[in-house]
C-alpha positions in Angstrom: 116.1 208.4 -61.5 118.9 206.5 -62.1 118.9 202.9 -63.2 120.2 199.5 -64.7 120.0 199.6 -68.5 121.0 196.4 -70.7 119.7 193.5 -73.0 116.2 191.9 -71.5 117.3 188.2 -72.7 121.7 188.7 -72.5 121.7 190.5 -69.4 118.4 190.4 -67.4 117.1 187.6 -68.4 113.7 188.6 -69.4 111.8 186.1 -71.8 108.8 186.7 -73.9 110.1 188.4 -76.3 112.2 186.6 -79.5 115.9 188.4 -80.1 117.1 191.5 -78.2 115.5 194.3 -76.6 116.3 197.0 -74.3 115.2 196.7 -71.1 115.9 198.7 -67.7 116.0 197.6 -64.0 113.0 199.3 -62.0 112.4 198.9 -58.3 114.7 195.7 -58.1 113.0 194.3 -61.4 113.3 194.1 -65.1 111.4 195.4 -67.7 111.3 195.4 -71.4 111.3 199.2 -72.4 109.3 201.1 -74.9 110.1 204.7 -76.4 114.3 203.8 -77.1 115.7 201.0 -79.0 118.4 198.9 -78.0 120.5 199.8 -80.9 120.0 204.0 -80.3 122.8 204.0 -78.0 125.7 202.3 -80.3 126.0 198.8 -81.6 124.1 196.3 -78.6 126.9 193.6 -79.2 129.8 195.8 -78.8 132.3 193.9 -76.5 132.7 196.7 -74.3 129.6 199.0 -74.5 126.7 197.1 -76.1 123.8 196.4 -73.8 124.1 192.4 -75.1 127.4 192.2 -73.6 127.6 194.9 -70.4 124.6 196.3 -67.5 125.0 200.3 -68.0 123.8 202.8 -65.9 121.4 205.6 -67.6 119.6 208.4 -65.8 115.9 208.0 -67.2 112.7 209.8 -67.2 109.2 207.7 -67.6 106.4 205.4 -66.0 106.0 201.7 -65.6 102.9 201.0 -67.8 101.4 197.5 -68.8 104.0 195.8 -67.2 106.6 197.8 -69.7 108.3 200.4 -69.1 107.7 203.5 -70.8 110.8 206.2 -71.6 110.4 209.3 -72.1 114.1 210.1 -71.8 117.6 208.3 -71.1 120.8 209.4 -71.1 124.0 207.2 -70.2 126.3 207.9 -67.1 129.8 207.0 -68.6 131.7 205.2 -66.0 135.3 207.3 -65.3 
């Protein structure tokens, strides 16, 4: 499916959790994500890619589980 992908505290305001994390938009909610770090996809506070400073849009494979969600597979949609 396709989905929301950005900080849990910049962007989505998830707390619970001290720093920054990745965390993806499921069913209209946000969710701290297990199985990718925020960092794999470039540097999280780059101005105009990192997940601290933008919401990106990934196609991602996994389950919600514990309240977390966990990815098996993500891969970002660049915008055109």
């Amino acid at each position: 499916f396709v989905a929301e992908v950005s900080c849990g505290q910049c962007q989505f305001h998830l707390t619970g959790q001290e720093g920054c994390d990745l965390a993806i938009k499921f069913e209209g909610k946000a969710y701290f994500v297990d199985g990718a770090h925020i960092d794999d996809f470039g540097d999280a506070h780059d101005k105009n890619s990192g997940f601290c400073e933008v919401i990106r849009i990934a196609e991602v494979t996994g389950k919600l589980e514990n309240n977390r969600f966990k990815v098996s597979a993500m891969t970002l949609i660049e915008k055109e």
